[in-house]
LUMDREN-950801 format. One record per residue (C-alpha): residue number from 1; residue in one letter; x, y, z. Coordinates in Angstrom, 2 decimals, decimal comma, always signed. Each point is the difference from the previous one (the first is absolute). Layout:
BEGIN
@lumza:NUM torpa:a xx:X yy:Y zz:Z
...
***
This chain:
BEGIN
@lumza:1 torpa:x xx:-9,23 yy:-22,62 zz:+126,28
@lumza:2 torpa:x xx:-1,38 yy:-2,91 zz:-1,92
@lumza:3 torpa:x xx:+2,09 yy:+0,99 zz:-3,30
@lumza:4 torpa:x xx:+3,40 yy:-0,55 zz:+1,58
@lumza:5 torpa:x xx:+1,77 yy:-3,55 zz:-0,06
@lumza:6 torpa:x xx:+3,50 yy:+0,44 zz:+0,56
@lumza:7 torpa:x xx:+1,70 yy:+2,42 zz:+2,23
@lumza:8 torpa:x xx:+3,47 yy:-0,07 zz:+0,47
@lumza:9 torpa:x xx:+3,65 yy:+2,25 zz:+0,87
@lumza:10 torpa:x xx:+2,07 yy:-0,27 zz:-2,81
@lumza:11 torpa:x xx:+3,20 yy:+2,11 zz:-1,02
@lumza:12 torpa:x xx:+0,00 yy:+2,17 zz:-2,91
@lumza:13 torpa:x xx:+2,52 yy:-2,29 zz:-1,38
@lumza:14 torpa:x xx:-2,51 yy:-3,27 zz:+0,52
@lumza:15 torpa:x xx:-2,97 yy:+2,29 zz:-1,44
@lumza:16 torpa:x xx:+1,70 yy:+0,97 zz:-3,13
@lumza:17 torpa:x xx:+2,09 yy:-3,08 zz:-0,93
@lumza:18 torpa:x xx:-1,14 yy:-3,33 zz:-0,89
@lumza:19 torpa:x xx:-1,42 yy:+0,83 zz:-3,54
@lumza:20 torpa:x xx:-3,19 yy:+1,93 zz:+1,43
@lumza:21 torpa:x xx:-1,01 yy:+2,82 zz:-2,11
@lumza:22 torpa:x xx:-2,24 yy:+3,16 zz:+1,45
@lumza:23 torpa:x xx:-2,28 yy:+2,47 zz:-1,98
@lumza:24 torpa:x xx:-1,95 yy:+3,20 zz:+1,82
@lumza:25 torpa:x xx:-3,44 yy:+0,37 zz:-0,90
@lumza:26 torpa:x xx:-1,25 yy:+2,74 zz:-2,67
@lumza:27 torpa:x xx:-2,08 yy:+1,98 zz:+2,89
@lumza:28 torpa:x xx:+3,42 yy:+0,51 zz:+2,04
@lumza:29 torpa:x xx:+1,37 yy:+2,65 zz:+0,72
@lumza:30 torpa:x xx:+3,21 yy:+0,98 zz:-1,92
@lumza:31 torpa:x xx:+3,38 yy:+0,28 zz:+1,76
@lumza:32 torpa:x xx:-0,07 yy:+2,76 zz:+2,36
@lumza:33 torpa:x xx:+2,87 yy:-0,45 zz:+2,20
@lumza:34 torpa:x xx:+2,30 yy:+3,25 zz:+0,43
@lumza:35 torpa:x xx:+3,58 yy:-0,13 zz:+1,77
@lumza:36 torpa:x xx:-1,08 yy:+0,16 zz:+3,23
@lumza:37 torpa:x xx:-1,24 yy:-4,10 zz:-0,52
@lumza:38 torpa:x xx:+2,98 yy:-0,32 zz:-1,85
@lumza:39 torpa:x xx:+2,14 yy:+0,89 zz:+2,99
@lumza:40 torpa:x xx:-1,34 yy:-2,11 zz:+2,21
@lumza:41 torpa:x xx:+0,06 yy:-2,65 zz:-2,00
@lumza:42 torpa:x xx:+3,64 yy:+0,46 zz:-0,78
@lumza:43 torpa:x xx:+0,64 yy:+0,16 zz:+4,40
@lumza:44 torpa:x xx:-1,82 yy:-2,90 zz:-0,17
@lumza:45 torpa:x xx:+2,07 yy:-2,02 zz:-2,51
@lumza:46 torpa:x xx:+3,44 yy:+1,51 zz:+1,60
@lumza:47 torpa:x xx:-1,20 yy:-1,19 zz:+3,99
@lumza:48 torpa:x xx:-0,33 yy:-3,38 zz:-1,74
@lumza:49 torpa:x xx:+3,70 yy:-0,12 zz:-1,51
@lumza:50 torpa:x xx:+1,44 yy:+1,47 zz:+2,80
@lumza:51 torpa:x xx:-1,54 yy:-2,47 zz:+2,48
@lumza:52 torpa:x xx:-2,09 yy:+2,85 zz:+2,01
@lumza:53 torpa:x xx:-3,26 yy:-1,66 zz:-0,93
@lumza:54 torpa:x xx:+0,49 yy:-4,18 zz:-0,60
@lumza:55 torpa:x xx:-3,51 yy:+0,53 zz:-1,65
@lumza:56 torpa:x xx:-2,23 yy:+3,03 zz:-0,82
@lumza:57 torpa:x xx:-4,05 yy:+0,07 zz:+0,01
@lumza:58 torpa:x xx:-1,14 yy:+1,03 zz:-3,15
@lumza:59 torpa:x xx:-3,71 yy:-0,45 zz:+0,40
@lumza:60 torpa:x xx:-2,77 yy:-1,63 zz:-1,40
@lumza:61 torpa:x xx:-0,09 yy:-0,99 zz:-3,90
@lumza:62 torpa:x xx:-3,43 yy:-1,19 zz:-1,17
@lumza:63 torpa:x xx:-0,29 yy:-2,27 zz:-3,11
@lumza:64 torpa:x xx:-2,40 yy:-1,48 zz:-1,85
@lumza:65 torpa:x xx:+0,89 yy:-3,51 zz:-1,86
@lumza:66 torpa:x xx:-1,08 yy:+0,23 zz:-3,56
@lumza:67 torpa:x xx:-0,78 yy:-2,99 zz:-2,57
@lumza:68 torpa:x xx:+3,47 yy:+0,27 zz:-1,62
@lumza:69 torpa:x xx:+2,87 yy:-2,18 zz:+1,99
@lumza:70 torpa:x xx:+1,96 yy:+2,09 zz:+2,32
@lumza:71 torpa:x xx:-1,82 yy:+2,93 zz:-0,49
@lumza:72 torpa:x xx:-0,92 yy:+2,67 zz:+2,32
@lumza:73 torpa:x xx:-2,11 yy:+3,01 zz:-0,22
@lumza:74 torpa:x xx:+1,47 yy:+3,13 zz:+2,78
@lumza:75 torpa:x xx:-3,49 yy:+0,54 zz:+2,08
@lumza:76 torpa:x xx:+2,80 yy:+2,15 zz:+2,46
@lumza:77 torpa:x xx:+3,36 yy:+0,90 zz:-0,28
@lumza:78 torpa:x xx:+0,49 yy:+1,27 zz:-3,38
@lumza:79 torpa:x xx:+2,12 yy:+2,59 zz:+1,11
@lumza:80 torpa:x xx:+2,38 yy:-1,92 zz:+2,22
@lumza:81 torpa:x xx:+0,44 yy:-3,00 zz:-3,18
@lumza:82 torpa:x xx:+0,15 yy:+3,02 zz:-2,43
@lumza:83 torpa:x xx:+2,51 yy:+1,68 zz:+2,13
@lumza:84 torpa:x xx:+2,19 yy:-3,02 zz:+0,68
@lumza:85 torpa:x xx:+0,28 yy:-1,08 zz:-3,32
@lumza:86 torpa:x xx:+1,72 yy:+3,22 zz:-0,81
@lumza:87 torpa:x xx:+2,31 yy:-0,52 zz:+2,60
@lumza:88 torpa:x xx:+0,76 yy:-3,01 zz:-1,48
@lumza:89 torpa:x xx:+0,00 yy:+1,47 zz:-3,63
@lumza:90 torpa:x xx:+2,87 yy:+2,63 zz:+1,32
@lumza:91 torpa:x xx:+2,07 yy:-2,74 zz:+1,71
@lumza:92 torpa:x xx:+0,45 yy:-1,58 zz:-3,78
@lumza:93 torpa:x xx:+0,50 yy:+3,71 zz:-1,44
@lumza:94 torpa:x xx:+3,27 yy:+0,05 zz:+2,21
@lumza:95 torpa:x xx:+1,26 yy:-3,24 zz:-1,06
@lumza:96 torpa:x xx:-0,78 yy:+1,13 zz:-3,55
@lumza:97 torpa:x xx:+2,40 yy:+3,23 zz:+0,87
@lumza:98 torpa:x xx:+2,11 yy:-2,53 zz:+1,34
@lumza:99 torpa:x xx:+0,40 yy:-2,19 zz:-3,44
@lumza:100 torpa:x xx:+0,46 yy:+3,28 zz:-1,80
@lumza:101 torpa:x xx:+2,94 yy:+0,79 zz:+1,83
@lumza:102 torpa:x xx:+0,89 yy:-3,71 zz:-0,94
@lumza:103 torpa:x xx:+0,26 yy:-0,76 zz:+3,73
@lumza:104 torpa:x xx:-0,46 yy:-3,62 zz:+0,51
@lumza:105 torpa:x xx:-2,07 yy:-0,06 zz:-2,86
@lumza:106 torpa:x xx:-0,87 yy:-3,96 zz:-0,32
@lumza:107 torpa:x xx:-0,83 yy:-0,34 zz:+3,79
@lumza:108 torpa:x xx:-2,32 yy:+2,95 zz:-0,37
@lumza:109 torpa:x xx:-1,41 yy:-0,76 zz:-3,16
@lumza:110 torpa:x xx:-0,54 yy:-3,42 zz:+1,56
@lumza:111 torpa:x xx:-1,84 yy:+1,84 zz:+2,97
@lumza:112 torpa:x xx:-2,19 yy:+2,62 zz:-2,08
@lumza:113 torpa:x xx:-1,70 yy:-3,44 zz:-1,80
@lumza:114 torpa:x xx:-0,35 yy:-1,51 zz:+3,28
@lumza:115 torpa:x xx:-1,80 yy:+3,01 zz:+1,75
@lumza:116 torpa:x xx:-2,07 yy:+0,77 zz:-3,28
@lumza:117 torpa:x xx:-1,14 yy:-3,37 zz:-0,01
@lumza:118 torpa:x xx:-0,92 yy:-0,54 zz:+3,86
@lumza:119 torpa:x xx:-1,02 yy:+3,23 zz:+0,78
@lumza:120 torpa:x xx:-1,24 yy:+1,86 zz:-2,96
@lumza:121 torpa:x xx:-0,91 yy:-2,16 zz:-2,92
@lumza:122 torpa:x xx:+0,75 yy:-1,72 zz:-3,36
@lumza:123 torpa:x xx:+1,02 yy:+1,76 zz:-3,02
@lumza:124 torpa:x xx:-2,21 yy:-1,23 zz:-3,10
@lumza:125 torpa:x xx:+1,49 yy:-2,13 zz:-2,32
@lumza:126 torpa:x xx:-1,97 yy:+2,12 zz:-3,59
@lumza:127 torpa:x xx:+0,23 yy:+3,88 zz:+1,60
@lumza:128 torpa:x xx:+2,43 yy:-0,62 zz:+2,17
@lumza:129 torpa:x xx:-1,87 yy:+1,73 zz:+2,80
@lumza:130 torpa:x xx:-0,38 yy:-1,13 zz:+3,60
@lumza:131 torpa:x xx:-2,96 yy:-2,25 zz:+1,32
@lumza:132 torpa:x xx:+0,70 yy:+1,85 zz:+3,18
@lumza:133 torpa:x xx:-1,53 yy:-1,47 zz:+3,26
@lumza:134 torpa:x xx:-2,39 yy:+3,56 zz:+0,45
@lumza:135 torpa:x xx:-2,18 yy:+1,35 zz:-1,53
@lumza:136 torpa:x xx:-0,70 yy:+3,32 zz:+0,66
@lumza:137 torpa:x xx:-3,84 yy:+2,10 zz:-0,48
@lumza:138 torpa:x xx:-0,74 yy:+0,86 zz:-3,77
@lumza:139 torpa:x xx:+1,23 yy:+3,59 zz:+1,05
@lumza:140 torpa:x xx:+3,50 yy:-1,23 zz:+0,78
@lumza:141 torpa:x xx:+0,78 yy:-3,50 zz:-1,60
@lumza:142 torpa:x xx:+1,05 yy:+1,32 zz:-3,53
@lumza:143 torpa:x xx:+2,59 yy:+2,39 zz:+1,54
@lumza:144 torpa:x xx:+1,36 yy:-2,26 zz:+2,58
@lumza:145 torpa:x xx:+0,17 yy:-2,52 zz:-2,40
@lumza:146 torpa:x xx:+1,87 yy:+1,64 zz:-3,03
@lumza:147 torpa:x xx:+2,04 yy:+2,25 zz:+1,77
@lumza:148 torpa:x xx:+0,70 yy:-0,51 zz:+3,70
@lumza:149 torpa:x xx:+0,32 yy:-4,02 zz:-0,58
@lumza:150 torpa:x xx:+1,98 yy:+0,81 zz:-3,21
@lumza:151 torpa:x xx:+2,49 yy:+2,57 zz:+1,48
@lumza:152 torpa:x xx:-1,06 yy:+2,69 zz:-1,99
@lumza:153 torpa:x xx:-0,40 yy:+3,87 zz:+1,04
@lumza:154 torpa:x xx:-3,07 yy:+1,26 zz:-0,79
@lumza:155 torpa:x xx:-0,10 yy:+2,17 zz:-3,12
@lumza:156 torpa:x xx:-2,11 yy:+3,00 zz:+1,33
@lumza:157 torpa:x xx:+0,46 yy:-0,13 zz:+3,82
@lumza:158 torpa:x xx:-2,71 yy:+3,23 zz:+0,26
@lumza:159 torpa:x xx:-2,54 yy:-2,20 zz:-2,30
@lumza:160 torpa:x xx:+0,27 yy:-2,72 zz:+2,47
@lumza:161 torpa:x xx:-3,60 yy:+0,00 zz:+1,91
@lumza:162 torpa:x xx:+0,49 yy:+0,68 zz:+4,12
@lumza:163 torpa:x xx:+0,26 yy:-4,43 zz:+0,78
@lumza:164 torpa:x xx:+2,56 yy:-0,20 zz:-2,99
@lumza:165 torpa:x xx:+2,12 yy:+2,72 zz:+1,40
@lumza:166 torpa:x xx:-0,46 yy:-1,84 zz:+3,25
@lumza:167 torpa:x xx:+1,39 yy:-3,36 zz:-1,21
@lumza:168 torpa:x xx:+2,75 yy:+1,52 zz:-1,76
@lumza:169 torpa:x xx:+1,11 yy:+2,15 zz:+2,99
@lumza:170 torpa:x xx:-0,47 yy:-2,95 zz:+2,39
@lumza:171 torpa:x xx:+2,47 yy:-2,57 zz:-2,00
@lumza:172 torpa:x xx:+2,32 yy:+3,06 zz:-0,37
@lumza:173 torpa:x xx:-0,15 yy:+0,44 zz:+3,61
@lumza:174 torpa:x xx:+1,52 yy:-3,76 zz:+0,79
@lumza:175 torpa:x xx:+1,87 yy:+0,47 zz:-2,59
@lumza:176 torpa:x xx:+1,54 yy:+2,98 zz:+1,37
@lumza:177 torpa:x xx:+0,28 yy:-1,36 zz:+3,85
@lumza:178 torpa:x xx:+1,53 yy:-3,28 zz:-1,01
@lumza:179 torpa:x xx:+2,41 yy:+2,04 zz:-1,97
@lumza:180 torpa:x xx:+0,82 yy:+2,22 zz:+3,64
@lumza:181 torpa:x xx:-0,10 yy:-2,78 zz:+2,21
@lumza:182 torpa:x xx:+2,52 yy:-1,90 zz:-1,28
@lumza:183 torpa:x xx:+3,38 yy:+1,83 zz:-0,35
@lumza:184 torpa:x xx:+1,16 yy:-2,87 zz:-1,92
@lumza:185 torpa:x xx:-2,83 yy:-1,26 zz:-2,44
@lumza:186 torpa:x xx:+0,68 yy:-4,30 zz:-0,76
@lumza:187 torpa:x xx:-2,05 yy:-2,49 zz:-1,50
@lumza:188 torpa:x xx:+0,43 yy:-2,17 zz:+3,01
@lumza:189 torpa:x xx:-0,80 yy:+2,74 zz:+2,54
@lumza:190 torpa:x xx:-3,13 yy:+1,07 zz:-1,90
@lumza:191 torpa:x xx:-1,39 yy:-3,97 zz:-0,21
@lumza:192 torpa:x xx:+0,65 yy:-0,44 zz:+3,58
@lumza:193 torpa:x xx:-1,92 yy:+3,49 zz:+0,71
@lumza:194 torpa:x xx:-2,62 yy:-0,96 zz:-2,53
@lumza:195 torpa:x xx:-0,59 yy:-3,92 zz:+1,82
@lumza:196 torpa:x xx:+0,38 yy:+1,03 zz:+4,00
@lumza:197 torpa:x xx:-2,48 yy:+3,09 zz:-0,63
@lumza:198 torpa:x xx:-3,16 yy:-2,14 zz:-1,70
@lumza:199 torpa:x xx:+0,35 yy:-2,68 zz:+2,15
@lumza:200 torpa:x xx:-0,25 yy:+2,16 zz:+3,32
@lumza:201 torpa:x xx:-3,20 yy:+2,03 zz:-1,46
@lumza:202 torpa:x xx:-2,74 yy:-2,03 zz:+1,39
@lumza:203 torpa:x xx:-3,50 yy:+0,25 zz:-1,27
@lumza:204 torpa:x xx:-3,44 yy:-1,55 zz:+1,64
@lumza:205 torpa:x xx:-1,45 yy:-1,65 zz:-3,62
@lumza:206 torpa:x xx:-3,86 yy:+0,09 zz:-0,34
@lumza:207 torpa:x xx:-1,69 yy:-2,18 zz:-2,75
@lumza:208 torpa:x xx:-3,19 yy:-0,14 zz:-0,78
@lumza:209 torpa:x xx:-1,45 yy:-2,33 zz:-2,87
@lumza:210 torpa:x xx:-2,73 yy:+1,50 zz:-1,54
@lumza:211 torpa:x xx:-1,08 yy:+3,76 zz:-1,62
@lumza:212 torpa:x xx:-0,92 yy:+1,96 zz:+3,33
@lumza:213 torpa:x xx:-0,46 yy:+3,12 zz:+0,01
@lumza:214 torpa:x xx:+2,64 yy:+2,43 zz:+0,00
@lumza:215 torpa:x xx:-1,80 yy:+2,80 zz:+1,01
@lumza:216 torpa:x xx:-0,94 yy:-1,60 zz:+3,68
@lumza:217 torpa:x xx:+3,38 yy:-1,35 zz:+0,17
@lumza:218 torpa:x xx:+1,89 yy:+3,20 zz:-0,48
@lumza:219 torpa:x xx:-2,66 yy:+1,76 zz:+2,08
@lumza:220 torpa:x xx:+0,85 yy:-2,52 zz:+3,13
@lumza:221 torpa:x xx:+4,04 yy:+0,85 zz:-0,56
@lumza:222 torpa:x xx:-0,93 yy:+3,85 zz:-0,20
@lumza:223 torpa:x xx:-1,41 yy:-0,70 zz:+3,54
@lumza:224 torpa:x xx:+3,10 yy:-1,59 zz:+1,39
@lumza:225 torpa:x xx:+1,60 yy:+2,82 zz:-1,02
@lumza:226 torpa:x xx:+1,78 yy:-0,49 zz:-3,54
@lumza:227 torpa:x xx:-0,04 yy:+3,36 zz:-1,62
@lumza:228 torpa:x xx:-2,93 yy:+0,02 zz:-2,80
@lumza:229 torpa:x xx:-1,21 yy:+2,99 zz:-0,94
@lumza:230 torpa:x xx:-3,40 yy:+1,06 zz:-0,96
@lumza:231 torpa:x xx:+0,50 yy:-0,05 zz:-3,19
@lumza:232 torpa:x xx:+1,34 yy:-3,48 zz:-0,03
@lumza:233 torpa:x xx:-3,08 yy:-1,18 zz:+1,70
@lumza:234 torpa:x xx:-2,01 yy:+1,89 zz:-2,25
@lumza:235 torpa:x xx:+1,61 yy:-2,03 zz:-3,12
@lumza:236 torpa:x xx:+0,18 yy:-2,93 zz:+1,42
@lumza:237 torpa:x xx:-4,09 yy:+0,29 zz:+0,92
@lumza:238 torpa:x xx:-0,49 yy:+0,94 zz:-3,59
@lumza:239 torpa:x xx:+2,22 yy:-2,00 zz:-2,03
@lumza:240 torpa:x xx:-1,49 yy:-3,53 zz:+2,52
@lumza:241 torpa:x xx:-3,97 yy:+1,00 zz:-1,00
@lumza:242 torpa:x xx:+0,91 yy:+0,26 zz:-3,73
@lumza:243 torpa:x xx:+1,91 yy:-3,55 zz:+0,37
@lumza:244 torpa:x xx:-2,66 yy:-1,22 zz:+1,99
@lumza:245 torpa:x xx:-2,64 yy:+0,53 zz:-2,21
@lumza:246 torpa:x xx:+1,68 yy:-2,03 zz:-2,74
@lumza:247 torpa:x xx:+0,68 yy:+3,79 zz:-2,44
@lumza:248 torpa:x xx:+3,89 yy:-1,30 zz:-0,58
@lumza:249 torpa:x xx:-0,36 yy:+1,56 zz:-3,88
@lumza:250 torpa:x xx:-0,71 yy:+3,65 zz:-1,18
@lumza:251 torpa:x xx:-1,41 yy:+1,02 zz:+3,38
@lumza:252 torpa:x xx:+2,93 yy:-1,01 zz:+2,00
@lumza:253 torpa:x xx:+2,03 yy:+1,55 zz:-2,75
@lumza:254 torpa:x xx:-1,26 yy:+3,22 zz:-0,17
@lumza:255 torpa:x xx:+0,31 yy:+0,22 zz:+4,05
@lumza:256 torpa:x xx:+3,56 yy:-1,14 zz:+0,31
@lumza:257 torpa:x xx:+0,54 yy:+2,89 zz:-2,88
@lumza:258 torpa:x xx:-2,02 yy:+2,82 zz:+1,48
@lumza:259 torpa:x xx:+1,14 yy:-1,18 zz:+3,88
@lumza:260 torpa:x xx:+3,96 yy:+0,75 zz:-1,67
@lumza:261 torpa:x xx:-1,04 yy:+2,90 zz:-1,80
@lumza:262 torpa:x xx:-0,64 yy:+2,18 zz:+3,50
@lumza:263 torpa:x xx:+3,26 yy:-1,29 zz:+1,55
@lumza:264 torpa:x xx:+1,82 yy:+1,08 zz:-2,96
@lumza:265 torpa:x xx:-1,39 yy:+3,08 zz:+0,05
@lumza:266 torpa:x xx:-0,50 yy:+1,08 zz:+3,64
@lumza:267 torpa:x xx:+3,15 yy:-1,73 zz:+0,65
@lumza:268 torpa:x xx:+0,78 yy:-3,09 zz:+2,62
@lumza:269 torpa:x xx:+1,13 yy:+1,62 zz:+3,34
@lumza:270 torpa:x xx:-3,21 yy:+2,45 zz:-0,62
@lumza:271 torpa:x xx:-2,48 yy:-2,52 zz:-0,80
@lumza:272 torpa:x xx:-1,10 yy:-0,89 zz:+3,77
@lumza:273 torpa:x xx:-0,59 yy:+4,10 zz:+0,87
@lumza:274 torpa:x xx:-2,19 yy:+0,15 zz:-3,38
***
């Protein structure tokens, strides 16, 4: 492929470090991960710490380098980033726990900055808010930002659409495991954990360097066997004509509105059989 100009293996800890920021396109798909990713995610991270697996094979991540320094735009592997990051986002909710209890509280105060600021982001200096390193679809930034970066439960849980729910449920899940998989929770056992896990997850890093198209490119990875569905394709085919064409104002609007509309409605695990 002409487009691509750097390939490389990096480890998750490499790809997200480093002051490199990442932001998924508007015609992605939201997060659609269930438990069943989750899990083997989770076996993934605990092979690592346990030396079964020196390294694990995460797959392919495809980026494209945008005009703004050390930033990235997620061609593929949205959900693995996505799903990472609240991973890491739960490792810092236990050492939170942990300064409540007034456990160690200025070594783990001490770590909570330093894994915010590597892994996650910066917090603003007017709002207060986090610059965080992703940048999730339109669908799914505003509640990953304010809530699940923020620490906050989600006021109506129901409300929530179906990729909210699954964000939530996923950073509750690490949560949740951390908390049962170490019968005594430290700050020093969760940083070790937290450093020996992101260095063994190995990634093959794609760049390309200019605006290909995303439909071709996720069409390609369908055929290797990533699991797209239909509809994805069908979105991505859409949303890459309107872009194409130059209609970035009312037009592309009105589809990004009337495209979210129907998943509301028929619901996100249902969308592929309509």
């Amino acid at each position: 492929m002409k487009n691509i100009f750097d390939t490389k293996t990096v480890s998750f800890q490499e790809l997200i470090g480093n002051g490199k920021r990442y932001k998924i396109p508007e015609f992605q798909r939201d997060f659609s991960w269930n438990e069943e990713n989750w899990e083997d995610i989770w076996q993934d991270l605990i092979y690592i710490f346990e030396d079964k697996e020196l390294q694990d094979y995460m797959g392919t991540i495809v980026l494209q380098n945008l005009k703004e320094k050390k930033t990235f735009l997620v061609v593929d592997g949205q959900q693995r980033i996505t799903t990472l990051s609240l991973f890491i986002i739960a490792i810092v909710r236990n050492l939170k726990d942990l300064v409540e209890k007034n456990i160690d509280i200025e070594k783990n105060e001490e770590r909570i900055k330093k894994i915010l600021d590597i892994y996650i982001g910066e917090k603003s200096i007017s709002d207060l808010y986090y610059k965080s390193k992703l940048t999730l679809n339109e669908n799914n930034d505003s509640f990953y930002q304010s809530r699940v970066l923020e620490f906050k439960d989600p006021v109506n849980f129901a409300k929530l659409r179906d990729s909210e729910k699954l964000i939530y449920k996923a950073y509750k899940y690490f949560y949740e495991e951390i908390k049962r998989y170490f019968t005594t929770l430290t700050g020093e056992k969760l940083g070790k954990f937290l450093e020996k896990t992101l260095d063994g997850l190995t990634f093959i890093q794609i760049t390309v360097d200019d605006d290909i198209s995303a439909y071709t490119v996720f069409e390609t990875l369908n055929a290797r066997g990533v699991e797209l569905t239909t509809t994805d394709l069908l979105k991505n085919y859409l949303f890459s004509i309107v872009a194409s064409i130059g209609k970035k104002g009312s037009e592309f609007k009105i589809l990004k509105e009337d495209w979210q509309q129907i998943v509301d409605t028929v619901g996100l695990k249902k969308f592929p059989i309509f």
